[in-house]
C-alpha positions as CSV (number, residue, x, y, z in Angstrom):
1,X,19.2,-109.3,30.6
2,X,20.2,-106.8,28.2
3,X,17.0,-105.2,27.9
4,X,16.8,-104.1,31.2
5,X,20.1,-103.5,31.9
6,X,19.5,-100.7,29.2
7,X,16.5,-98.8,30.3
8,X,18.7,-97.5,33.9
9,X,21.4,-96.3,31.4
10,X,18.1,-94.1,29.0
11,X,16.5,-92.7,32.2
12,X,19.6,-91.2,33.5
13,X,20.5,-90.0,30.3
14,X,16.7,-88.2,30.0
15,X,17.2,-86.6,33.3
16,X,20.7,-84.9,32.6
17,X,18.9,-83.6,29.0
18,X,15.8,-82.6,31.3
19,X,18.1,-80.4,33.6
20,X,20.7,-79.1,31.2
21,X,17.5,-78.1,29.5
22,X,15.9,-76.2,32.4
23,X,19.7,-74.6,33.2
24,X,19.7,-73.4,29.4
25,X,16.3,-71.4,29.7
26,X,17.0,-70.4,33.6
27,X,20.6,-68.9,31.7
28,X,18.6,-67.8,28.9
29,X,16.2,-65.9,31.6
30,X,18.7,-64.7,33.5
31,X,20.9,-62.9,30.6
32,X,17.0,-61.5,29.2
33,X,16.2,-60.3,32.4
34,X,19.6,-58.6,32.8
35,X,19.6,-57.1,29.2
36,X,15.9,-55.8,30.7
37,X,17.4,-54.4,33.7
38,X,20.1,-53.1,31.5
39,X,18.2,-51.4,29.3
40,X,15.6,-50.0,31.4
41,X,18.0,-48.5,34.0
42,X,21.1,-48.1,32.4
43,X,20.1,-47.0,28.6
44,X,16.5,-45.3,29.6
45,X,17.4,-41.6,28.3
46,X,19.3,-42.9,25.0
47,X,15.9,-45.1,24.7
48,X,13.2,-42.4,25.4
49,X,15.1,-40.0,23.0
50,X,15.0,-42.6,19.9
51,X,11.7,-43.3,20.8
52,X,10.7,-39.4,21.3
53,X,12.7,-38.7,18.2
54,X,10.4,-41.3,15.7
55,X,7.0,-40.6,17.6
56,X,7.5,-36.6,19.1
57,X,7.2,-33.6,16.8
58,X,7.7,-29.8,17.7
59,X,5.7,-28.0,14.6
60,X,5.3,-24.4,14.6
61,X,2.0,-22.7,15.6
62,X,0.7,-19.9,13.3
63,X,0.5,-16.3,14.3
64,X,-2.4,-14.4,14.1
65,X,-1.4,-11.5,12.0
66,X,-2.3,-8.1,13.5
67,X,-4.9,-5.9,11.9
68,X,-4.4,-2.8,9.8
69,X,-6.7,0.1,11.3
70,X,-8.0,3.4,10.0
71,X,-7.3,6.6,12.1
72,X,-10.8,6.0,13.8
73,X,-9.8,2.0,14.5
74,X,-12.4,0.8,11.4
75,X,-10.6,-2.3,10.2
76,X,-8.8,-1.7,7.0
77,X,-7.1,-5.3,6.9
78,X,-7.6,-8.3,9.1
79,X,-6.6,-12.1,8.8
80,X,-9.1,-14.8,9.3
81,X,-8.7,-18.5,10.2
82,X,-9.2,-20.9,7.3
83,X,-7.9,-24.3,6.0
84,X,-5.8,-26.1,4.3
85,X,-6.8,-29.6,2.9
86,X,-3.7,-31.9,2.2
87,X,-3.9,-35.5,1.6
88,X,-1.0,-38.4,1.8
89,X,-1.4,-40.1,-1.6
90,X,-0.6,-43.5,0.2
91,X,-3.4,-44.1,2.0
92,X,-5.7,-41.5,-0.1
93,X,-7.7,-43.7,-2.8
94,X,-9.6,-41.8,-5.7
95,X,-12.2,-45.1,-5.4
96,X,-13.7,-44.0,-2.8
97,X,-17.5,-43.5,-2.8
98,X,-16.8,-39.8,-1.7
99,X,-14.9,-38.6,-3.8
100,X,-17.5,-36.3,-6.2
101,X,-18.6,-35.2,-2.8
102,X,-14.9,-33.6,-2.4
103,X,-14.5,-32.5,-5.7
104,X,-17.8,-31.0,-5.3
105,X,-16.5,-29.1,-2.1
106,X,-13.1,-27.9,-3.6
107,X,-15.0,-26.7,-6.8
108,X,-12.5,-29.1,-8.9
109,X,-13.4,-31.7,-11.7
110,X,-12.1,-35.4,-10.7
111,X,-9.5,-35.3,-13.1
112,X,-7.9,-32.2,-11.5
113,X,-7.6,-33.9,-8.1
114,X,-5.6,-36.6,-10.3
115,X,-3.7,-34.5,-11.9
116,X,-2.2,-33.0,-8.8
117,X,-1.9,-36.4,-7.3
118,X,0.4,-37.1,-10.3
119,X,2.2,-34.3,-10.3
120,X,3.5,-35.0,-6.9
121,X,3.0,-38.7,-6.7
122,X,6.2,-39.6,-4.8
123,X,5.6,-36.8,-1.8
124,X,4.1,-37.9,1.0
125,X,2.5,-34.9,1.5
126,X,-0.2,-33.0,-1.2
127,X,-2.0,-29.9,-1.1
128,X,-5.4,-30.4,-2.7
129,X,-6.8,-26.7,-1.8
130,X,-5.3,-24.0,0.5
131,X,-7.8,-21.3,1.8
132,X,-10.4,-23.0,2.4
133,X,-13.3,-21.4,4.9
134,X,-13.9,-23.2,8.3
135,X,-17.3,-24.5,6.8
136,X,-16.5,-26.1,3.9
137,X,-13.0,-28.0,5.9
138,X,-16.1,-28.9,8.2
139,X,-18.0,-30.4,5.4
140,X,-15.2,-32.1,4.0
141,X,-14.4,-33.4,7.6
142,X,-17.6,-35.2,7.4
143,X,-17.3,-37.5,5.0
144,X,-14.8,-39.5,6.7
145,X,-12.0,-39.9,3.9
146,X,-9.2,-41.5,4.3
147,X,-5.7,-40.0,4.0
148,X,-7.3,-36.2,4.1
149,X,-5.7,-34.0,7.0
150,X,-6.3,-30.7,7.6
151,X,-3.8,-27.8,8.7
152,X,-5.0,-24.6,10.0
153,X,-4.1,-21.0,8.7
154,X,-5.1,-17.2,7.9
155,X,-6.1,-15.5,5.4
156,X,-6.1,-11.5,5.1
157,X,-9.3,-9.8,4.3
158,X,-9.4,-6.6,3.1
159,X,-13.1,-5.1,4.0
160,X,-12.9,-2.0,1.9
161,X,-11.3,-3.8,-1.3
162,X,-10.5,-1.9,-4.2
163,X,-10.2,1.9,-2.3
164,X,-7.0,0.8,-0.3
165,X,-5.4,-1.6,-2.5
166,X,-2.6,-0.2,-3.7
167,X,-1.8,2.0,-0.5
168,X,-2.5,-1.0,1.5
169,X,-0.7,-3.7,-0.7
170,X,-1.3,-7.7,0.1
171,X,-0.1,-10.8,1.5
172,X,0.7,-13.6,-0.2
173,X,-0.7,-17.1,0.3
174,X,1.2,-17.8,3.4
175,X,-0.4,-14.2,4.6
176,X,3.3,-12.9,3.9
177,X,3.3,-8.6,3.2
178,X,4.1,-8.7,-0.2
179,X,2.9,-4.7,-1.5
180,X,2.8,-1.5,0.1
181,X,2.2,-1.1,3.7
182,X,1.6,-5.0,4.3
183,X,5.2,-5.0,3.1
184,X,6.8,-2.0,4.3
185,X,5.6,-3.1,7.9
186,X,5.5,-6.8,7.6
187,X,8.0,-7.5,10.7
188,X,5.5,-5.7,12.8
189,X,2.5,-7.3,11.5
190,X,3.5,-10.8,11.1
191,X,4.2,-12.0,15.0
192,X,5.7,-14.7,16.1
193,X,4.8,-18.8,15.3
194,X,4.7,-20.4,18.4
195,X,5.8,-24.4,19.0
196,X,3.3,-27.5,20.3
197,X,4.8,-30.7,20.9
198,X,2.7,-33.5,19.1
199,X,2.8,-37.3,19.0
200,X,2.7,-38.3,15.2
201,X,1.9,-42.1,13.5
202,X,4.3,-44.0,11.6
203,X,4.1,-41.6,8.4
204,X,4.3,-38.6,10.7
205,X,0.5,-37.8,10.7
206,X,-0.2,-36.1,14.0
207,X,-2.5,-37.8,16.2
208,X,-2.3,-36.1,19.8
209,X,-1.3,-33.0,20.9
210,X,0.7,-33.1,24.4
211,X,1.0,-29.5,25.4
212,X,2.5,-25.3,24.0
213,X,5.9,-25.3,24.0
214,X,5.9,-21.6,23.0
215,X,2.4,-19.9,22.5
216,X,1.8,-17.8,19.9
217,X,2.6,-14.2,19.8
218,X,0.3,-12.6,17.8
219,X,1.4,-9.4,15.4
220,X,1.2,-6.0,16.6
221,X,-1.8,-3.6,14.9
222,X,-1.0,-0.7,12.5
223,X,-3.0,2.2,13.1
224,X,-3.0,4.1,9.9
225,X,-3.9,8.0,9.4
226,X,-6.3,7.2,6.6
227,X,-10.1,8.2,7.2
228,X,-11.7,5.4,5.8
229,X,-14.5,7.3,5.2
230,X,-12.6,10.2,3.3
231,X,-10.8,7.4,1.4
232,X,-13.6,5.5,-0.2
233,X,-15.5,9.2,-1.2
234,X,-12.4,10.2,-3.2
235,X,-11.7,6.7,-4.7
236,X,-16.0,6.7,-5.7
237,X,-15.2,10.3,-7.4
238,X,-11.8,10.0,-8.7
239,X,-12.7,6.3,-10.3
240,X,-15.8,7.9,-11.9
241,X,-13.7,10.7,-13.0
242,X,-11.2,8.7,-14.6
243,X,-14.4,6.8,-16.1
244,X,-16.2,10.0,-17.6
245,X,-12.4,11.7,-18.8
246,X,-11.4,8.3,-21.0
247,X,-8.1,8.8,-18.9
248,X,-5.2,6.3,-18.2
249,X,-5.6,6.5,-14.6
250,X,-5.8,8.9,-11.4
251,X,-4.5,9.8,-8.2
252,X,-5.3,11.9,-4.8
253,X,-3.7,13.0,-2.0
254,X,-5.9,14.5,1.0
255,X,-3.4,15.8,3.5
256,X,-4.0,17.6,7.1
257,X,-2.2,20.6,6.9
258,X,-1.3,20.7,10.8
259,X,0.2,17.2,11.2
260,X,1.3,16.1,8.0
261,X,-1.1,13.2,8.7
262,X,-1.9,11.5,5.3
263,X,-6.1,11.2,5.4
264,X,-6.3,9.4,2.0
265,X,-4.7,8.1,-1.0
266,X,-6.2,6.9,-3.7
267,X,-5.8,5.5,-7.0
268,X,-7.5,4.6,-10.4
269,X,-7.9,2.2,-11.6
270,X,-7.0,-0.4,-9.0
271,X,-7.4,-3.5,-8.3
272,X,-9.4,-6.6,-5.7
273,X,-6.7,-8.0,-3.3
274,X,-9.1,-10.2,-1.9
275,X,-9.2,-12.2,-5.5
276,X,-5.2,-12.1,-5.6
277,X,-5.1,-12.2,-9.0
278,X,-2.3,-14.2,-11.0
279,X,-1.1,-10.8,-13.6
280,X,-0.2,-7.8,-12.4
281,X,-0.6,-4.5,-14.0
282,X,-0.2,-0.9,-13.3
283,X,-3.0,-1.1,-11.4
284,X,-0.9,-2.8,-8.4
285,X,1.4,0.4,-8.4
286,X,0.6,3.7,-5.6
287,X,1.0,6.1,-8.3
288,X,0.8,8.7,-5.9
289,X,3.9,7.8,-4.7
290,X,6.1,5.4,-7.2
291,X,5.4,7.8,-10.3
292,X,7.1,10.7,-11.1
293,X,6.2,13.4,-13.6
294,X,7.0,17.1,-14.7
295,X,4.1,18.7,-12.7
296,X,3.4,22.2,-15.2
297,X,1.3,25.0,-13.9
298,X,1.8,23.7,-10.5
299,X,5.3,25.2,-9.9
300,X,4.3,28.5,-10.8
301,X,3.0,28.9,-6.9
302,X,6.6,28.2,-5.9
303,X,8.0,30.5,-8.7
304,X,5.8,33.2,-6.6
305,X,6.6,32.3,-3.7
306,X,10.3,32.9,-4.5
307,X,9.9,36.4,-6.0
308,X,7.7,37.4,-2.7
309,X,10.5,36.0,-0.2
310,X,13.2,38.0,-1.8
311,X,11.1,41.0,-0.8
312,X,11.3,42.7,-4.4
313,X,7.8,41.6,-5.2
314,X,4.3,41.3,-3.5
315,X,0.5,41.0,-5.0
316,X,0.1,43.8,-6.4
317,X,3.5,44.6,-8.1
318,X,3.2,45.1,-11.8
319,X,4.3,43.3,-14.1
320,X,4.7,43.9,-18.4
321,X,4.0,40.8,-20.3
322,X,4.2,42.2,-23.4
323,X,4.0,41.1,-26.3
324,X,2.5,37.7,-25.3
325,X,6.0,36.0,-26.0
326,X,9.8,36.0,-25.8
327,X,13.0,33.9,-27.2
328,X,15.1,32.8,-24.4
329,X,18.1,30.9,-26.1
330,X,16.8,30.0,-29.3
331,X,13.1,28.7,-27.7
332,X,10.2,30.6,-27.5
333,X,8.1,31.3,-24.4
334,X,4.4,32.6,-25.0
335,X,0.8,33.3,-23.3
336,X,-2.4,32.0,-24.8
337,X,-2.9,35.7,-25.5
338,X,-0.8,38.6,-24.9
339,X,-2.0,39.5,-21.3
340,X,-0.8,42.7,-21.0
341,X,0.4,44.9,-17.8
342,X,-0.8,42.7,-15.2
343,X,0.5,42.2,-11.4
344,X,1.4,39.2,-9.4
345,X,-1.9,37.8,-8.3
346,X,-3.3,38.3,-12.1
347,X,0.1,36.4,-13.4
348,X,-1.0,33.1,-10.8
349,X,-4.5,33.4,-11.4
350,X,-4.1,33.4,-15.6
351,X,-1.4,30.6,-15.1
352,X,1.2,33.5,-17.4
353,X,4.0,31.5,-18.6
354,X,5.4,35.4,-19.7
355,X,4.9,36.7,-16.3
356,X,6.2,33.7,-14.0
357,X,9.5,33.8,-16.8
358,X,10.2,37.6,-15.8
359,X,9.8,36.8,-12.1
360,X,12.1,34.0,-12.1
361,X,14.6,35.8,-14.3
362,X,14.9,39.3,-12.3
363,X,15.6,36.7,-9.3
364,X,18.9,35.5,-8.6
365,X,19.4,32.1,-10.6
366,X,19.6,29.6,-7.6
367,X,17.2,31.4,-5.4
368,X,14.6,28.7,-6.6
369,X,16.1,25.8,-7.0
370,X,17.3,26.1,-3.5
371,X,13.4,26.7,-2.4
372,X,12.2,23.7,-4.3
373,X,15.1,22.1,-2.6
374,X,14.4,23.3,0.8
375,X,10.6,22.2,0.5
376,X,11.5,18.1,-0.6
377,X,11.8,18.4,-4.7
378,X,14.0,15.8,-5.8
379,X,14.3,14.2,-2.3
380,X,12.3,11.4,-0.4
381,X,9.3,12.5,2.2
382,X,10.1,9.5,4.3
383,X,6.7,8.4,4.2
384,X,8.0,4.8,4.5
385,X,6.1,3.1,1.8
386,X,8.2,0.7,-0.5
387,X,9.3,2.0,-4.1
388,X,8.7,5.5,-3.5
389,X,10.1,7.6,-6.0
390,X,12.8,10.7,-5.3
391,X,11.4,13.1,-8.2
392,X,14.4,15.1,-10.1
393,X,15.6,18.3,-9.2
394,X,19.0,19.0,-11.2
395,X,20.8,21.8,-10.0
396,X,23.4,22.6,-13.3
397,X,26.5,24.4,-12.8
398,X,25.2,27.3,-14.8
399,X,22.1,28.6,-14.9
400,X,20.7,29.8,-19.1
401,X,17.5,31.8,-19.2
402,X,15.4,29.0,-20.9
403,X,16.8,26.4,-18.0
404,X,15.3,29.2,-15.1
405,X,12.0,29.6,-17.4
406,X,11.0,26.5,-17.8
407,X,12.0,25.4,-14.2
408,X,9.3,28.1,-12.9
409,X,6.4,26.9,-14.9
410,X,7.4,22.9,-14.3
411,X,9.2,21.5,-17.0
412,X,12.6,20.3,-16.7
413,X,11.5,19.2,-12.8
414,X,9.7,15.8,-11.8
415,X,7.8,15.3,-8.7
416,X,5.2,12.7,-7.1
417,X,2.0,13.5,-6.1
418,X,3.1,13.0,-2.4
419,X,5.8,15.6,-2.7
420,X,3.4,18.3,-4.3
421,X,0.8,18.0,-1.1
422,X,3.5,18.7,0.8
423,X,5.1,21.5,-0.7
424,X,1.6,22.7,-0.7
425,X,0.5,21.9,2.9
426,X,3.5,23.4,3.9
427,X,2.3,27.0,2.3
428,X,-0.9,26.4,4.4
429,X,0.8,25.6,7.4
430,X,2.5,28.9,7.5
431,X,5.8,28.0,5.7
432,X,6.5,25.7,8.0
433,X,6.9,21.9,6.6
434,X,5.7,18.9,8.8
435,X,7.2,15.1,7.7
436,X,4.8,12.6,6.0
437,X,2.7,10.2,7.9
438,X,1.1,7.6,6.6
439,X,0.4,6.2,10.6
440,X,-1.8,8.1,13.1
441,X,0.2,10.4,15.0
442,X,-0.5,13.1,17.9
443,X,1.9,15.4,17.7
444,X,3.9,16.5,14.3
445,X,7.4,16.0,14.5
446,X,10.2,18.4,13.9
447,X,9.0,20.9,11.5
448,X,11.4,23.0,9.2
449,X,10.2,26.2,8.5
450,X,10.9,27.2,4.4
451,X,9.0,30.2,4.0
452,X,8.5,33.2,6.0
453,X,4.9,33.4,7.8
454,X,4.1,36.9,6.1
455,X,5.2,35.4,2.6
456,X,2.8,32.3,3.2
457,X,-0.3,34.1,3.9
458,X,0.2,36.8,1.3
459,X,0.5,33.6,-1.2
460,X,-2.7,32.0,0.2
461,X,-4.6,35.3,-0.9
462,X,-3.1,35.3,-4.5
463,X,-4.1,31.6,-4.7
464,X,-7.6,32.9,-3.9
465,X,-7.6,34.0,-7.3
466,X,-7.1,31.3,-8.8
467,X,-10.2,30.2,-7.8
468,X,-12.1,32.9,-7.9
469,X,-14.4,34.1,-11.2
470,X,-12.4,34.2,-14.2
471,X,-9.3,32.1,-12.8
472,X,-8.2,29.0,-14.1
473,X,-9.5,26.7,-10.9
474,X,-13.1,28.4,-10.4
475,X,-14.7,25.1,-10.6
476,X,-13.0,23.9,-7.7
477,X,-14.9,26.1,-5.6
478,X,-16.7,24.8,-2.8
479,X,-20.5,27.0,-1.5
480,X,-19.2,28.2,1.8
481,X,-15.5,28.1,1.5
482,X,-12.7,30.1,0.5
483,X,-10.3,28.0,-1.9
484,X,-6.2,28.6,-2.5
485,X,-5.5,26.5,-5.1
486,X,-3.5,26.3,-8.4
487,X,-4.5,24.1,-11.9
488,X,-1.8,22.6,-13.7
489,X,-1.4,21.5,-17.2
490,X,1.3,19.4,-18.6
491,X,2.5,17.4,-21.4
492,X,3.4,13.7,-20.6
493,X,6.9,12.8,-21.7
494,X,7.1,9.7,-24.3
495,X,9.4,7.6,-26.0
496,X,10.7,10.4,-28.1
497,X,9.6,13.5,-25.9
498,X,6.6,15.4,-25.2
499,X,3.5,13.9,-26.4
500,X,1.5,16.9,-27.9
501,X,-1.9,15.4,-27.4
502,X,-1.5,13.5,-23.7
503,X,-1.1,15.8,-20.8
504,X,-1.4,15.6,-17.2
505,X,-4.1,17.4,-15.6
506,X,-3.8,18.7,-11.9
507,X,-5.3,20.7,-9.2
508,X,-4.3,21.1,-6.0
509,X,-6.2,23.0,-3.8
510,X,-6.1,24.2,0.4
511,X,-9.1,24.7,1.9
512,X,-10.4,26.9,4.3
513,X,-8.2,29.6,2.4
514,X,-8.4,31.5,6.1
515,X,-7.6,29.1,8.8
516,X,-6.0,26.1,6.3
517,X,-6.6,22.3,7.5
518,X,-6.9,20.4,4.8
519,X,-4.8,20.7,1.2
520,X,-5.9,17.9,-1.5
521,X,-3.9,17.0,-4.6
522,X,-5.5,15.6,-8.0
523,X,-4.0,15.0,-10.8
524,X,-6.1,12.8,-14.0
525,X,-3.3,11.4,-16.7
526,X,-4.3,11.8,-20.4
527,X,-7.6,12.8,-20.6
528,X,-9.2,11.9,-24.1
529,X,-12.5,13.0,-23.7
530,X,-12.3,16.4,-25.0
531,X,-10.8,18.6,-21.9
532,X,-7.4,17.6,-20.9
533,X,-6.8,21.4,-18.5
534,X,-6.6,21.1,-15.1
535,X,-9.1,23.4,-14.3
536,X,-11.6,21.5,-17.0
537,X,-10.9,17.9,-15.4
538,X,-9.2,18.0,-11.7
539,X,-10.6,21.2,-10.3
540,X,-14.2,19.7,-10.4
541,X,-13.0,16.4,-8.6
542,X,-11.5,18.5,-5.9
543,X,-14.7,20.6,-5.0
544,X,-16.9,17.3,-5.2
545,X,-14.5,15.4,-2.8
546,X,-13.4,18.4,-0.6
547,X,-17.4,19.0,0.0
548,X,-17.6,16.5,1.8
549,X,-14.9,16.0,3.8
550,X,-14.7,19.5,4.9
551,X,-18.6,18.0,5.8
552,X,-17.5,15.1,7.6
553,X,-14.9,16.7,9.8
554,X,-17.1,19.0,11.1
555,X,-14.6,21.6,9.8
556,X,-16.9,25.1,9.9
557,X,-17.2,27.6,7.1
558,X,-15.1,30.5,6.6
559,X,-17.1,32.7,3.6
560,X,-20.8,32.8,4.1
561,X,-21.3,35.1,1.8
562,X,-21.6,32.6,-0.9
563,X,-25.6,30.6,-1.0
564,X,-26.5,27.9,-3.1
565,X,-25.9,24.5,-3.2
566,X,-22.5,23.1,-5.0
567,X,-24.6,22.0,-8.2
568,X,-25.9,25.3,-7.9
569,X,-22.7,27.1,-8.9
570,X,-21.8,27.7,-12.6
571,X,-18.2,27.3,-13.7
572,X,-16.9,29.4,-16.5
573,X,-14.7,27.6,-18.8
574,X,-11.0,28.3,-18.1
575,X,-8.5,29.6,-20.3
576,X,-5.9,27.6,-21.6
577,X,-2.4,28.4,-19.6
């Protein structure tokens, strides 16, 4: 009887467990379902944004950095697509059977990959090799490595290497201007990164690309008004020049006289930026335009050119030299040999320290400084390019006689090699000075006149002489061609003053003497080779480079009355001035 009196009592009791049961999960359900609904209608933006947030990147896009062009558009600088090869050292395993490929491809010993694995063993990100040319990142693509990504960049490539280098500068690694005109105009080269929205993996390796956000904007070009051609002939001769003299270094400046364009400048030695090379030297430097130096004979022109725009003097006005030397305030001032009674053209073309001294002195005593003044001594040309040096043009409050002297035959002044063309160019143009371009122009801008037009032409004439037989600069004569120029010769200033056996040697020379387009400045530092004059080392440079560009831009003759080729032509040894 109680047996089956109990079994009513257990199946009731497993039906109310069977329902509460089915009520729990129908409860459990329901609350799930609404926590779904919740969530997916209520809570979608805060839920795509968290997701978004772990699994969407925005990364930048590189710019394609514009080109640097000569005059005639021939690429001087231009960026090219290469790779970098990173690797995450989590998932990257030196055991793989690859490996010695790799290291084979990056040109690195095993234990070097280690090595930088080490070094940055708790970043999830390493650089094993930056720079690396679309073929090789292919190669290395192919064998299927684990943990090896790849990120895309550009590298600059300079096609005509050591000739432009230090006018041109270089990026750095991140193609970044970091010298000369990749510096100076860097904002306008670089561009703009753009923005691509990418889905990355759990350790933020991306591995789709879902669209631009912002493309690209590529940097704009620089059109330069270098002749590419006319700047590798002058770096060829000046480097060999340099070479044959045993000298420091070397610079040239190849100005059009009508625009003020800049057609080259060159430097030696230099340098290879496509090897950026870890030290730097002086070789990295535009010593046209960062160094400064007291530029001798040179300012004799301008010493002239004073005395014939006060009206008291022209090329033919006698001058007495005698004896061959003076004392001006306790300092003697002296010829190589007592010239004589000479006149005006005869005192430029013999370089007369005597005659340039009385000149100056019957003039009154700021009448030159305020010319050098006028024409950019001691003052910036604007040319734009970084580090460029002022010069030094002090102006005392009185003037002595030795102060005036050695002011008119260069001492006691510093210029650049930049500064000179243009003091020069400006003589050729008339007396009229244009600014400095280094960028292609059409038009000058505002020109200042200095000198009067009479005064300029009549000083073109006496620089004929310089040039001609017997005058310092005769080797810079060029078959065809009249030549204005003027040599200089000048001690470098040491430690512990003038160095009595290192001098500067310069010509600078404006060619065709009648109708003037092109004036070219050389100047060779510390000769050892034997010659150390101007017209011994730089006036031969000058007729070697100016042959051929007057050649190359088709600019016509303007004295046929001298035959024979340039090798041809015998130069007499200058005197010493």
């Amino acid at each position: 009887m109680k047996k089956h009196s109990f079994r009513p009592f257990l199946a009731y009791d497993d039906k109310w467990r069977v329902r509460f049961l089915l009520a729990l999960l129908f409860l459990t359900m329901l609350v799930l379902l609404a926590r779904i609904v919740y969530l997916t209608v209520y809570e979608r933006t805060f839920l795509l944004k968290q997701g978004n947030a772990r699994t969407v990147r925005v990364i930048d896009i590189p710019a394609h950095r514009g080109m640097i062009l000569d005059r005639n558009h021939q690429p001087l600088a231009i960026s090219t697509p290469v790779y970098s090869v990173w690797i995450d050292p989590h998932q990257f395993s030196l055991q793989d059977t690859q490996i010695p490929a790799l290291a084979n491809l990056l040109q690195e010993s095993i234990k070097q990959i280690q090595a930088t694995i080490n070094d940055k063993s708790k970043s999830d990100f390493v650089y094993l090799k930056r720079q690396l040319s679309p073929d090789i990142a292919d190669q290395i693509k192919a064998l299927h490595i684990p943990g090896i990504y790849f990120q895309q960049n550009y590298k600059r490539y300079y096609p005509e290497a050591d000739a432009v280098a230090p006018l041109l500068g270089m990026t750095n690694i991140d193609d970044q201007g970091q010298e000369g005109l990749e510096l100076a105009y860097n904002n306008l080269l670089q561009g703009v990164p753009g923005k691509e929205r990418v889905l990355v993996d759990l350790y933020g390796h991306v591995v789709a690309v879902q669209g631009i956000v912002q493309p690209a904007r590529p940097g704009h070009n620089l059109i330069l008004s270098i002749d590419h051609r006319i700047q590798y002939l002058a770096y060829s001769v000046l480097s060999k020049a340099v070479a044959d003299n045993k000298a420091e270094s070397g610079s040239i400046v190849i100005m059009d006289i009508k625009t003020g364009e800049i057609l080259a400048m060159v430097n030696a030695p230099s340098y290879n930026p496509n090897t950026r090379p870890k030290y730097r030297n002086n070789n990295y430097r535009n010593l046209a335009v960062t160094d400064q130096f007291e530029p001798g004979s040179t300012m004799k022109t301008f010493a002239v050119a004073n005395a014939l725009d006060n009206g008291k003097y022209n090329a033919n006005t006698m001058v007495d030299t005698n004896p061959g030397w003076m004392i001006l305030n306790g300092h003697r001032v002296q010829d190589e040999e007592n010239l004589g009674n000479i006149n005006v053209t005869t005192i430029l073309q013999r370089s007369s320290n005597m005659g340039i001294t009385k000149l100056t002195l019957s003039m009154p005593p700021n009448s030159l400084w305020n010319l050098l003044h006028k024409e950019g001594f001691g003052q910036s040309t604007h040319s734009g390019f970084p580090g460029e040096a002022l010069g030094s043009l002090v102006k005392p409050r009185k003037w002595s006689d030795i102060a005036l002297a050695t002011l008119s035959f260069g001492y006691g002044v510093s210029a650049t090699m930049l500064q000179l063309t243009q003091a020069y160019a400006m003589i050729g143009n008339e007396g009229v000075k244009h600014p400095v371009s280094l960028l292609k122009i059409d038009k000058p801008s505002a020109s200042e006149p200095v000198l009067k037009k009479k005064v300029a032409i009549e000083l073109i004439n006496i620089m004929q002489s310089v040039t001609a037989k017997g005058g310092s600069g005769f080797p810079a004569r060029i078959p065809g061609y009249n030549v204005a120029g003027k040599t200089g010769t000048a001690w470098i200033m040491g430690a512990h003053g003038y160095e009595r056996k290192h001098f500067n040697a310069l010509f600078i020379g404006i060619v065709p003497a009648s109708k003037p387009r092109i004036v070219a400045a050389i100047v060779i530092k510390d000769p050892q080779a034997g010659h150390h004059q101007g017209g011994q080392v730089a006036a031969p440079v000058f007729s070697e480079v100016m042959t051929a560009v007057l050649r190359d831009l088709n600019i016509p003759p303007d004295d046929l009355t001298q035959k024979g080729k340039p090798d041809e032509i015998k130069p007499v040894v200058p005197k010493p001035h």
